[in-house]
N, C-alpha and C positions, 0 to 999 in steps of 0.2 A: 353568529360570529365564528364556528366553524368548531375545531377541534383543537387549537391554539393552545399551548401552554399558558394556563393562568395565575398570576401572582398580583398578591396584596399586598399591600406595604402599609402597617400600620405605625410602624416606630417613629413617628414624624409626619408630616403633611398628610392626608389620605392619599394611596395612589392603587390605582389597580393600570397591570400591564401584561398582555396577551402576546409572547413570543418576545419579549422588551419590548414593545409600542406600547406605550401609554393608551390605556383607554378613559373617556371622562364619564364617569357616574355622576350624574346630577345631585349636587349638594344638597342638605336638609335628611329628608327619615331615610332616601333610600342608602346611602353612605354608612345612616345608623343600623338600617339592616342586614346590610355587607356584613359591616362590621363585630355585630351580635354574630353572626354565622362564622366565618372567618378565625372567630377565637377560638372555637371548637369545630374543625372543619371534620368530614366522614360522622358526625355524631351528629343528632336530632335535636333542633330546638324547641321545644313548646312553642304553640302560639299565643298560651298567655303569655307568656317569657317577653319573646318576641313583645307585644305589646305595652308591657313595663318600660322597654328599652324606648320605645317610639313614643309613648306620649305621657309615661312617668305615672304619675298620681292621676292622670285626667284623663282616661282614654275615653274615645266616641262610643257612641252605643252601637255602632257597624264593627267596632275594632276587628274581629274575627274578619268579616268581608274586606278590610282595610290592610290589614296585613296580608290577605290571598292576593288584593289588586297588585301591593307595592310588589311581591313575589315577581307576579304576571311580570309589571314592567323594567324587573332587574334581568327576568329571561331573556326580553329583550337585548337588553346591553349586553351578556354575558354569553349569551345562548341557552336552550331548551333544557343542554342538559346537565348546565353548570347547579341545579338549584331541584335537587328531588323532596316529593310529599310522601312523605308516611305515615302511618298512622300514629308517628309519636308527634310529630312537628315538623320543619324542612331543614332539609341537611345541603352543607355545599361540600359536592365532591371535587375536596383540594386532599393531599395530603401535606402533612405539617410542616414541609421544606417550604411549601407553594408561599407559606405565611411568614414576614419577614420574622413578626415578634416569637412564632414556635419556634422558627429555625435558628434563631439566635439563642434559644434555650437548649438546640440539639446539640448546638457544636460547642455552648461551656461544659455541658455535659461530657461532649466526648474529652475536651482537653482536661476534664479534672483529674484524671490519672495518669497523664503522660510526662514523661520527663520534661524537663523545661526546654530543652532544643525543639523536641518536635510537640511540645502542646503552642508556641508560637504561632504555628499556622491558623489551627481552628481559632485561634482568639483574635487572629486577624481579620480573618473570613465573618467572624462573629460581628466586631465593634465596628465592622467598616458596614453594615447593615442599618445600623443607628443615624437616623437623621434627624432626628430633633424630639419633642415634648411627646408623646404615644398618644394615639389619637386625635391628633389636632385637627380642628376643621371637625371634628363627627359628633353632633348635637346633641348627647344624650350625656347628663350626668351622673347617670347611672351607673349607665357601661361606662365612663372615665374614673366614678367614684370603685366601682367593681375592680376594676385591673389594671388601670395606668399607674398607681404604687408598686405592682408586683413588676411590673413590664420595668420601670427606673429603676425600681433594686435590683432586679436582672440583670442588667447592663452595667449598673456599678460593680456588682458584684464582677461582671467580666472584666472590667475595666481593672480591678485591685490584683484579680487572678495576671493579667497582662503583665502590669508593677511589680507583681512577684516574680512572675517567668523573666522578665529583663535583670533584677537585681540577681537572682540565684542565676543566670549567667554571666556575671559581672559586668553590667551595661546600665550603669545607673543614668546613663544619659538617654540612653532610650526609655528609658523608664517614666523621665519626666514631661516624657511629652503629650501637652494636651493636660497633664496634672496639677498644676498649677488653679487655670482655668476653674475645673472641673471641682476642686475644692472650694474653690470661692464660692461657686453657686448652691455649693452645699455646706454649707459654715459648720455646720454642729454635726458632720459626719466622721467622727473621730480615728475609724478604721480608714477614708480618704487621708488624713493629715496629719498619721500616724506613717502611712507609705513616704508622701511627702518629703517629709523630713527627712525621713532615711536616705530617701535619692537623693536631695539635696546634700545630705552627710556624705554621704558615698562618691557623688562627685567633685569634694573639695568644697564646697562650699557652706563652709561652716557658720559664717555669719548671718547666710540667708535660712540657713535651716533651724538657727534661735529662732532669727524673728518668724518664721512662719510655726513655729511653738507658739512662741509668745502672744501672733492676732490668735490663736485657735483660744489659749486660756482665758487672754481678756472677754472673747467672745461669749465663751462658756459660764466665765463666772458674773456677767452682764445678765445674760439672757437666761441661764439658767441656775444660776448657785453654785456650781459644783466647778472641781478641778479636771484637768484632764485625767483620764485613765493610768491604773499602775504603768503598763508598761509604757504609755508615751512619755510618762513623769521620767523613767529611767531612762530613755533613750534621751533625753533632754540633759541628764544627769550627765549621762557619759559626755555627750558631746561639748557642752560645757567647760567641764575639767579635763579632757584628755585632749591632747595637741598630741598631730601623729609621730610618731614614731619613726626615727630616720633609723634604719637598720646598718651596718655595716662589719657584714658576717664571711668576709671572705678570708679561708687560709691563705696564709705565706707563701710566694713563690719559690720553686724551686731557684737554685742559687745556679749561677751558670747556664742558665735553659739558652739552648741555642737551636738552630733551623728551623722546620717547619714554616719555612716562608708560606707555601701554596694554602695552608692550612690557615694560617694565621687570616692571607689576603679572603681566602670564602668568607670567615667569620666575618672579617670589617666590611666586608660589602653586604652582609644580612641589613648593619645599620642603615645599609641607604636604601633600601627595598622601600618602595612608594607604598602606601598604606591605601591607596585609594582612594584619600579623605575619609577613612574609618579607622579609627585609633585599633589596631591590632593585635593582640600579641604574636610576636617571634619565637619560631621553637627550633634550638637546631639541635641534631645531634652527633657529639662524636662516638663513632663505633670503633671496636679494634678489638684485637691479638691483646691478651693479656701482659704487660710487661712494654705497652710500648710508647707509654706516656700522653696517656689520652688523661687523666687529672692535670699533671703538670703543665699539658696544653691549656686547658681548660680554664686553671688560673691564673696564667701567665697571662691568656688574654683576655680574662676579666679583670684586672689588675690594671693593666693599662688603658681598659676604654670605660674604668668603673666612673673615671665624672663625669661620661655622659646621662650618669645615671642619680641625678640628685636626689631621689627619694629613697635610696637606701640598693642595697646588694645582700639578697637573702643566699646562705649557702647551706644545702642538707648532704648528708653522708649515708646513703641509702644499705652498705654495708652488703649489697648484695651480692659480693663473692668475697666471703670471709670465712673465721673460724665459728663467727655464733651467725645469732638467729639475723636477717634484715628488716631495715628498718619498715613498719608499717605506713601506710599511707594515711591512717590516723595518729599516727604519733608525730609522722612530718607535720602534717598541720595542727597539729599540737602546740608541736615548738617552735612554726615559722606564725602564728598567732601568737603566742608570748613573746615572741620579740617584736611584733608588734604593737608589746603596750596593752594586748586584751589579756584583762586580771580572769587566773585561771578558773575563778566562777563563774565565769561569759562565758566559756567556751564549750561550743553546743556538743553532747555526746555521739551524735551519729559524723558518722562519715563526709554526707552530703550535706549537711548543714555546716562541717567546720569550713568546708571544699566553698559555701555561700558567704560563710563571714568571711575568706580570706580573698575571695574577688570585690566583695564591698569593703574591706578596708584597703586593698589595692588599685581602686577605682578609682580612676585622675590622676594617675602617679607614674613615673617613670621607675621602674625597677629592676635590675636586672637579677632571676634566679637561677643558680647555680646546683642543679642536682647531681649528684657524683655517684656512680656506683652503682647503676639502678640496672636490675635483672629483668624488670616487664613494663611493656607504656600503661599498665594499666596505674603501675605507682603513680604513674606521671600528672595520668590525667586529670585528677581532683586538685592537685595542685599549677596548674595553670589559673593565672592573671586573664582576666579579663579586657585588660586595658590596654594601651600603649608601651607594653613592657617585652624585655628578652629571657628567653629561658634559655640556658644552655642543659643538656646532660649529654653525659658521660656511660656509657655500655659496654658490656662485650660481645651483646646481640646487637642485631641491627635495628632492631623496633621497628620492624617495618610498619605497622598499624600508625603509630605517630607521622609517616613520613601521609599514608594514605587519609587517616582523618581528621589529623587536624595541620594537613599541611605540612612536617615540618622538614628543616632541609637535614639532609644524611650529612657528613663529612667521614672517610672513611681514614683509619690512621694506622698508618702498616710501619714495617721496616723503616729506620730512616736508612735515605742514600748515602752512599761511602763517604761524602764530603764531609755531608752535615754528623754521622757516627764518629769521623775524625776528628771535626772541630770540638762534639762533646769529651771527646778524651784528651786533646789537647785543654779544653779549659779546667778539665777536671786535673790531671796528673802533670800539666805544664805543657807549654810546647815549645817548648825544646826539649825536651825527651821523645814528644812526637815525631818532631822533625828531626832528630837525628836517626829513627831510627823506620823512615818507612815502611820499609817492608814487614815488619816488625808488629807495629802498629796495622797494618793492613789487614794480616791474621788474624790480630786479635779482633781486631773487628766484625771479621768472618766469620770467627769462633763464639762471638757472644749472637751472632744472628741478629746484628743491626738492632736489636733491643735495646734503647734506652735503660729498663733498669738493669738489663743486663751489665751494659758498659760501667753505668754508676756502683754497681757493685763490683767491675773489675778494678773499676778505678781507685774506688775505698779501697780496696789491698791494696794498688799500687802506694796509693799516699803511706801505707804504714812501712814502705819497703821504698824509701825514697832513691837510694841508690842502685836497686834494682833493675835494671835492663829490662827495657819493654819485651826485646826476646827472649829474657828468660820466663818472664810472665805468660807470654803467648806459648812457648813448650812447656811449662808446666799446667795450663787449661788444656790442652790436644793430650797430652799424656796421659789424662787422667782416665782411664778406663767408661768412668760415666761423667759427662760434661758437665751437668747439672751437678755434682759434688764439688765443682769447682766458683758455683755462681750460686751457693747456699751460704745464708745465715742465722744458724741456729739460734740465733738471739732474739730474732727480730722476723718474724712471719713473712712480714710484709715486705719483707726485704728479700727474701727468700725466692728466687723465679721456680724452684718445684712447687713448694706451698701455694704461689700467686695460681699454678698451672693446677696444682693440684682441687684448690677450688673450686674452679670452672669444673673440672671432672667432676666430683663428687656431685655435682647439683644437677647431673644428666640423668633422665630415666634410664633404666637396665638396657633395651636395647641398643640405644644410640651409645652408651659407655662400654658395651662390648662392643660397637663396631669400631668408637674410637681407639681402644684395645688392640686390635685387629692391626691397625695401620703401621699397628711397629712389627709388624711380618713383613711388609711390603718395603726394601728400600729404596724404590724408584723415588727421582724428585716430584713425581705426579703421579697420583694414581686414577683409573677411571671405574665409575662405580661397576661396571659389568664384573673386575678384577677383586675386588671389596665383596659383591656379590659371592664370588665364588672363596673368597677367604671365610664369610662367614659361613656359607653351608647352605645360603637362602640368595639366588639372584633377586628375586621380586621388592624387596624390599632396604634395599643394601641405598640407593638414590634418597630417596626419602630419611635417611639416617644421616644421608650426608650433606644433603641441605641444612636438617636441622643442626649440623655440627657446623654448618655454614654459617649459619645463624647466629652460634653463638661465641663464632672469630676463633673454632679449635681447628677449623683449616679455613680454606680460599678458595671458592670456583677458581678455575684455568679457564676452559673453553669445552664447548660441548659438554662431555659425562664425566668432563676429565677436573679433578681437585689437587689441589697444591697445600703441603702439608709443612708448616713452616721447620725449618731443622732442628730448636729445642723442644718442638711442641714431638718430632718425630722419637727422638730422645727421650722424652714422657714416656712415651705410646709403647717404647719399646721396653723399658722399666716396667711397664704398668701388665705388656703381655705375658712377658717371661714371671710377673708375682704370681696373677694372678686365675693364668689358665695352665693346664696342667700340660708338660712335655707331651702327652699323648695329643692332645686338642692342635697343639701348635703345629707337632708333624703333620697331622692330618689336614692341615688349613694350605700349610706349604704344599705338602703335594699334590692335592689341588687345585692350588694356583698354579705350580709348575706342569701340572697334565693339561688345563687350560688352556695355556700357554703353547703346549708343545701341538694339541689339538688344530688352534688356530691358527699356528704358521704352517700344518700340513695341509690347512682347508685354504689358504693363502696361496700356498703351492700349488695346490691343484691349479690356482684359477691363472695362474702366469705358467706353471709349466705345466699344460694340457692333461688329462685325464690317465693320460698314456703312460706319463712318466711320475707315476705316484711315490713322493718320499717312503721309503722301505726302513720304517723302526723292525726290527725284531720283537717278536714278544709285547706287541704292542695291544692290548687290551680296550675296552668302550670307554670312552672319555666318564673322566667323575661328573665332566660337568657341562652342562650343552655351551661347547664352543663359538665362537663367531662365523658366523656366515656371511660372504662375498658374493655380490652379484657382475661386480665389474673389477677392474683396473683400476682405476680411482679408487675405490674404495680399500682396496689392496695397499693403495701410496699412503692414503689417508691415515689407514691403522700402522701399518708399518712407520710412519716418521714419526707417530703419537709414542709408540711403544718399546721404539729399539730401546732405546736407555735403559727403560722399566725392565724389561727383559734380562739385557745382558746383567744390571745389576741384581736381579731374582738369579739370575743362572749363577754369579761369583756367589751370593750370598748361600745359594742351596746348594754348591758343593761345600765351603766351609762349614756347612753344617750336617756335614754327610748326607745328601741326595744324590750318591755318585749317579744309581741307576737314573733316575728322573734327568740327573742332570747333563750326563753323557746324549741321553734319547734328546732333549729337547735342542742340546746344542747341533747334532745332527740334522734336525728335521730343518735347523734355521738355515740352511748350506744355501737351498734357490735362492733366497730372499737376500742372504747376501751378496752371491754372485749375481744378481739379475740388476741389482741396483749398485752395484760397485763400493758395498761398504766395506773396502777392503781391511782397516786398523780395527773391527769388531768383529771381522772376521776372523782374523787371525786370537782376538782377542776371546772368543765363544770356542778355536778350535782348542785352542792351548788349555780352558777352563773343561773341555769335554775329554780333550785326554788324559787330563787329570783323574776325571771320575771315571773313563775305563781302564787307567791302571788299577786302581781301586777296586776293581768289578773284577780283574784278571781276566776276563774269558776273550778267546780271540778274537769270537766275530764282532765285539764292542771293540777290541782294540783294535781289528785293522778298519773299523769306517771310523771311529778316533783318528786315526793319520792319516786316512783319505782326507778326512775333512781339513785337516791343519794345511795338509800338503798342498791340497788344491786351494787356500788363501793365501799359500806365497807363491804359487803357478801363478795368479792373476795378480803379482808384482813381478814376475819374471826374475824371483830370488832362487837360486839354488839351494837354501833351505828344505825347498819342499822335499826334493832327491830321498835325502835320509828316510820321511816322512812316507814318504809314495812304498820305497822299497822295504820299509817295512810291515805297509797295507799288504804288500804282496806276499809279503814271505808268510804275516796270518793267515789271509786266506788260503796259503797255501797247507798250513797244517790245519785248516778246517777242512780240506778236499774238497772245495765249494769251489768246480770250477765257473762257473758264473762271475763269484765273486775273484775269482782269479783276473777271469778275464778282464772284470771292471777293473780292478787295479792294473793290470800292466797297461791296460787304453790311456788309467790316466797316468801311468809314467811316463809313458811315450810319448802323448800329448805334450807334456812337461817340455822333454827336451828336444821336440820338433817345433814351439814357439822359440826355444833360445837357438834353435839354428845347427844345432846335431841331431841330421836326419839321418844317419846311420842309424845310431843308439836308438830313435824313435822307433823307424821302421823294424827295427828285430823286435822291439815291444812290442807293438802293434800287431805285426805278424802272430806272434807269439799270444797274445791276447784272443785273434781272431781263430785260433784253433784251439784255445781253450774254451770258444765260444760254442763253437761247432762240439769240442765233446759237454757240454751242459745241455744242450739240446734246446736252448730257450732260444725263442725266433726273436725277440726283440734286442734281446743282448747280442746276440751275431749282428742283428742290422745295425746298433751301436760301432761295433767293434771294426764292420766294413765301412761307415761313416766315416768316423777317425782315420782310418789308414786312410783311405780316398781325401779327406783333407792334407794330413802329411805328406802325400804322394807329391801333390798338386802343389804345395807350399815350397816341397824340396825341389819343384825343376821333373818333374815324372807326372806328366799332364798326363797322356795316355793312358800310363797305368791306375794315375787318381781316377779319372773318368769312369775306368773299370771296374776300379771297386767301389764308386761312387754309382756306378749303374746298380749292383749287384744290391749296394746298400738301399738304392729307390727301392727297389723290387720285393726287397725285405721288409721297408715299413711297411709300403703297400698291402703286403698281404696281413701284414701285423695289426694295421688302422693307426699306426703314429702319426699325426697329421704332423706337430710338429716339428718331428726330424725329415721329414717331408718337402718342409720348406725349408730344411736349412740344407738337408743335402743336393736340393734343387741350388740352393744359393751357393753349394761346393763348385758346382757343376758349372754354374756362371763364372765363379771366379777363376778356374781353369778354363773357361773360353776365353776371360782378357788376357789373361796370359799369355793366349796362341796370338791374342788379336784377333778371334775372331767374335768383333762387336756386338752384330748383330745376335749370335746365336748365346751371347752372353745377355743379352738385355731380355730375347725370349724366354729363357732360365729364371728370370728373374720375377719376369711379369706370370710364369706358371708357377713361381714360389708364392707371389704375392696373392695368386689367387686360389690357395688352396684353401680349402674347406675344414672346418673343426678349426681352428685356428683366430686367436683375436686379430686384426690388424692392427691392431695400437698393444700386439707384446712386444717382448724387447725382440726374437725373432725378426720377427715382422718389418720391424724399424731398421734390424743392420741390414734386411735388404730393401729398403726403401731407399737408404744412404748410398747402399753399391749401385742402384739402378740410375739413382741422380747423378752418381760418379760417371757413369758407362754414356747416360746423354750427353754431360759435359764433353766427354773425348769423343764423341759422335759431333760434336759440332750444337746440339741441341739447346743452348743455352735456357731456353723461355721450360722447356720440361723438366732440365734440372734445375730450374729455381722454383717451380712447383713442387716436383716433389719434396724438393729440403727443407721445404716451407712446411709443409705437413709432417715431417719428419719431427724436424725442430717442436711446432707446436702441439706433437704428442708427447715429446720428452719434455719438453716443460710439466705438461698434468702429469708425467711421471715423477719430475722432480727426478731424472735419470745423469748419471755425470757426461755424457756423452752428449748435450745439450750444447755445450759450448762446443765443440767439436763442429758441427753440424751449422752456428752461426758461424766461425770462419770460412766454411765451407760457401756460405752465402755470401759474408764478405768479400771472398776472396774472387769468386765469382762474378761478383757487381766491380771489384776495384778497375777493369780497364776503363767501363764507361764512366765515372767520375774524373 
């Protein structure tokens, strides 16, 4: 027969199958000698043995030669080397999977230790091997009298372990299948129809589960004298006298609950979720922000959908962010079993056994449970129904484990929106107080941070000051030096939004509660963990602190590394920094973050304005903390639009706290990034916060790049402001004797008043600039200083003379290696050829700007001659060239997110308008 995988089937018919084909053993001894062998396979049978099996009390006087033929002729059917001799007896090399009846004893074995979810399988795999009476069809009643008792109690026994595994997971209906049956034909098996009934019990049917008591005792005391066993007598007891128990445990709705439409519609469509045709349970959960009405949701809309629920609405208060200890997951089912109706001497001590009675008393039932306040799924999960029922809870974590194992759906509950925060204060304090006083009301709104308890706590003052003006309420909450003193109730914990916040704090391990700590350093509305990172003193591990703060609703993912830290929770954080870390710890966190800070917009700059022209701090020392690093443009746009906020609000906040020096250098270092991207109102707004702090500082060379910098945000509004501003940069550098610094400041006064169109006043600057250049001796400051005038020249009407010191100015970078003044003095040098008109030799300028080397072609450089060259083909006649390149122009300043975007699609516009 070959080398075929061979298997016996003894639990039922005889069957032997090699690879699954059926092979036929001719019926009569040799089936009984399969058989005998089979039961003990890799082990040696005697050939007396063997003969007891074949021919009982009567064996032939050959038996020995009788038993070697049958041998002989089962080699046949099975093959040579299905069937070895040894000197004990013959052995069949199977091992004990090969044999339906061992391996049905391997895999109860293995499920006897397993939780009831996964010991299901093996007992599957197990009972589904059972095909009828064990050994049937095999002649010998020896071997049926030897082991067909132990092989049926096997099977029962898997069969009871089955009944178990379904009821302890609350499936009394799975339980009963096939058990019915299977009692019957075993009448007086009192551990069979001691399950029985319970399943019966368990799935509602109480009447059938008497009488299937009731045939077992008649039976019992018929045929053998006796009553059923103690405990079937009490399980008969119980069900008897106790009619279940309709629970209904739900708190009182809040009074006035308004919004949360979107919230409310998730819940009612859980009810219409198809079950599959398998009775279910529903788990969902609300998660949220402390303070934002995730109970009062909760019962607001159990409340109204509680008579879909006629078997009862259990409700637990799990306490898990409080003043005492939370509730236990043995105690919940403690007290959702006595209200049950089960008297507190039923109720099993362990854990897993209360978690068994509370799916089989809620087996067949519709129920909805309500857990509130629950800190981990692990509370959760012992108390899940096994049946056609809904579980709601209530978090300040997300539980995400619940959403992964047992399904269930998240609902997340934030901020309410302005509409639905006005209507809870108009139903709370009236509206017509609301409505006369919008604006009023809209504050306050702002000020409580869209918090539900927050507003219901502003509101309870208001009811006691009925005459009071919603605005004076809204100015006396902003006035209050800490806002949270303003949305306290010392009476009442629970009422209290510090207390509520303060909770959730206290139950954070050490690191995650110093990082939430940390956050009231930061006043940005976002912060990103690399920034947290460097607040705490530890990048590596600042992400991971902030997830789990994620977790547990004390801030909010934004996008990417970036978190959003709700405004009273910042409020907390910032109470909590100033208690509990020492003035020393906090300066040093700050300026940290502000050297960060000042790091990453010089590593910024390099990468928009070339290597050449590196922002110059003085006295600039190794970064505390390793900065961000840029490989492109984009990723330059990307941080910069994440971070300006963050910044400028770190720069106001670190000078009011005296970081003049930190805070002078970083508002300096920020000057590219704002002129490159035209943030012109933060600019102005970082230069005025930087001259602050080198007044502060007194020393010149901070105050006159202090008024460079202010001076040059109102040059790119073309305000006369700057003036005061420039000539005062100048006058500092001039009492430091730094003419360098000299000459940078009169270039950029001159500049100033050569774009408003006084090219007298310019050119004496500029002049004046360029031989303060020449005595500083620095080549790239001179090639500066001739750059500018050769702009001015050319601007004022003095082509010739721009050209010449625009030549001078090439010559200069050139030897220097500044690529990019390179192309932009190239780009001088074109815009004084349209001037003459002469086209051509302005489009060549252009296309040798555009192709100079060291230089990105998507800087902003780059782009204002991309825009001149499409200008220059247009007055060329060139139409199809200038709408390619503004095409490319345009869809560079878009990835810049640059204001001159729209400029550029006019330009396109305007261009396509004749042929339309």
């Amino acid at each position: 027969m070959g080398d075929g995988r061979l298997t016996i089937g003894l639990l039922g018919p005889f069957a032997v199958w090699v690879d699954g084909t059926p092979v036929e053993v001719p019926k009569g001894r040799l089936r009984v000698l399969l058989a005998g062998l089979a039961l003990v396979p890799g082990r040696p049978v005697p050939a007396d043995v063997l003969t007891e099996r074949l021919w009982g009390d009567h064996p032939p006087a050959q038996a020995r030669a009788g038993v070697h033929n049958m041998v002989r002729r089962l080699r046949r059917v099975l093959g040579d080397a299905a069937i070895r001799t040894t000197a004990d007896g013959y052995v069949l090399d199977l091992r004990d999977e090969q044999v339906d009846a061992l391996e049905l004893g391997r895999l109860v074995r293995a499920a006897a230790d397993l939780p009831p979810a996964r010991a299901r399988a093996p007992l599957a795999e197990a009972l589904a091997l059972w095909r009828g009476e064990p050994l049937a069809d095999v002649p010998s009643p020896s071997l049926v009298r030897a082991h067909a008792p132990a092989l049926t109690e096997q099977y029962l026994a898997a069969v009871e372990r089955r009944v178990d595994v379904e009821l302890a997971l609350g499936e009394p209906a799975r339980a009963l299948d096939g058990l019915a049956g299977l009692a019957e034909r075993h009448p007086l098996r009192e551990s069979l129809w001691w399950r029985l009934v319970l399943a019966l019990h368990r799935c509602g049917r109480r009447d059938e589960a008497l009488d299937a008591y009731a045939r077992l005792a008649t039976r019992l005391s018929d045929e053998l004298g006796v009553d059923p066993a103690s405990g079937l007598r009490a399980l008969y007891e119980e069900i008897r006298g106790r009619a279940p128990v309709v629970a209904h445990q739900l708190p009182p709705g809040v009074a006035g609950f308004v919004g949360r439409s979107d919230e409310l519609a998730a819940l009612d469509a859980l009810l219409e979720r198809p079950a599959g045709g398998v009775a279910a349970v529903v788990v969902a959960v609300l998660h949220g922000i402390a303070g934002a009405g995730k109970t009062a949701l909760a019962v607001h809309w159990a409340r109204r959908v509680r008579d879909r629920f006629p078997d009862g609405q259990l409700y637990v208060d799990f306490c898990g962010y409080g003043p005492g200890p939370a509730l236990s997951a043995a105690s919940a089912l403690d007290g959702m079993l006595r209200s049950l109706g089960v008297p507190a001497d039923r109720v099993p001590a362990e854990v897993a056994e209360r978690a068994t009675m509370l799916r089989g008393e809620l087996a067949g039932r519709r129920v909805l449970v309500l857990l509130d306040n629950v800190a981990d799924a692990a509370s959760v999960r012992p108390l899940l129904p096994g049946s056609d029922s809904v579980v709601l809870v209530t978090s300040r974590h997300h539980l995400s484990g619940l959403a992964v194992r047992e399904g269930a759906t998240r609902i997340g509950i934030g901020e309410l929106p302005d509409a639905d925060a006005t209507a809870l204060l108009a139903e709370a304090i009236g509206a017509a107080r609301v409505a006369h006083e919008p604006s009023a009301t809209a504050e306050l709104v702002a000020l409580c941070g869209r918090l539900p308890l927050a507003l219901r706590i502003v509101a309870e003052r208001a009811g006691r000051h009925l005459s009071a003006p919603v605005r004076r309420i809204a100015d006396d909450l902003r006035a209050r030096a800490r806002r949270l003193d303003g949305l306290a109730d010392e009476s009442d914990s629970l009422s209290d939004l510090r207390s509520v916040f303060e909770w959730s704090y206290r139950a954070l391990p050490a690191a995650q509660a110093r990082t939430f700590r940390h956050l009231g350093l930061h006043p940005g509305a976002e912060i990103d963990a690399g920034a947290v990172g460097v607040l705490l003193g530890s990048p590596g591990t600042a992400r991971g602190h902030l997830d789990q703060l994620a977790n547990r609703h004390l801030l909010e993912p934004a996008n990417d590394d970036r978190y959003r830290l709700h405004d009273l929770l910042r409020e907390y954080a910032v109470e909590l920094v100033h208690a509990e870390e020492t003035a020393a710890d906090r300066t040093a966190a700050v300026e940290r973050l502000l050297d960060w800070y000042l790091h990453s917009a010089i590593a910024a700059s390099r990468l928009i304005r070339p290597a050449d022209t590196p922002p110059s701090v003085p006295g600039l020392g190794e970064p505390l903390a390793p900065p961000v690093r840029f490989t492109t443009s984009a990723e330059v746009v990307t941080w910069w639009n994440a971070q300006r906020a963050d910044i400028l609000a770190l720069l106001r906040q670190g000078a009011d706290d005296g970081h003049a020096l930190a805070g002078w250098r970083l508002s300096w270092a920020l000057r590219d990034l704002f002129e490159a991207y035209q943030h012109i109102d933060d600019w102005i707004t970082a230069g005025r916060i930087g001259l602050r702090c080198a007044r502060e500082l007194g020393d010149p060379g901070s105050l006159c790049r202090a008024e460079l910098m202010l001076g040059g945000a109102y040059t790119s509004r073309l305000d006369d402001r700057a003036v005061p501003h420039k000539e005062a940069a100048v006058a500092h550098a001039r009492t430091l004797g730094d003419d360098r610094l000299v000459s940078s400041t009169l270039s950029a006064l001159g500049y100033h008043h050569a774009l408003l169109g006084r090219y007298e006043a310019a050119l004496e600057h500029l002049r004046a600039a360029v031989t303060a250049a020449e005595r500083s001796g620095n080549a790239i400051r001179l090639a500066h200083s001739l750059h500018n005038l050769g702009e001015a020249q050319i601007r004022g009407g003095y082509h010739a003379d721009g050209l010449a010191s625009s030549k001078q100015a090439l010559e200069a970078y050139r030897r220097a290696g500044g690529a990019l003044f390179v192309r932009m003095t190239l780009a001088n040098m074109a815009e004084a050829h349209e001037r003459m008109g002469n086209y051509a030799q302005a489009i060549e300028h252009c296309e040798q700007a555009f192709a100079v080397e060291g230089d990105t072609r998507d800087s902003v450089a780059a782009l204002s001659v991309r825009i001149m060259l499409g200008r220059l083909r247009a007055l060329t006649g060139d139409q199809d060239a200038a709408r390619a390149v503004w095409r490319e122009a345009h869809a560079a300043l878009q990835r810049l997110h640059h204001p001159r975007t729209s400029e550029v699609a006019q330009l396109l516009a305007d261009l396509d308008a004749p042929s339309r």
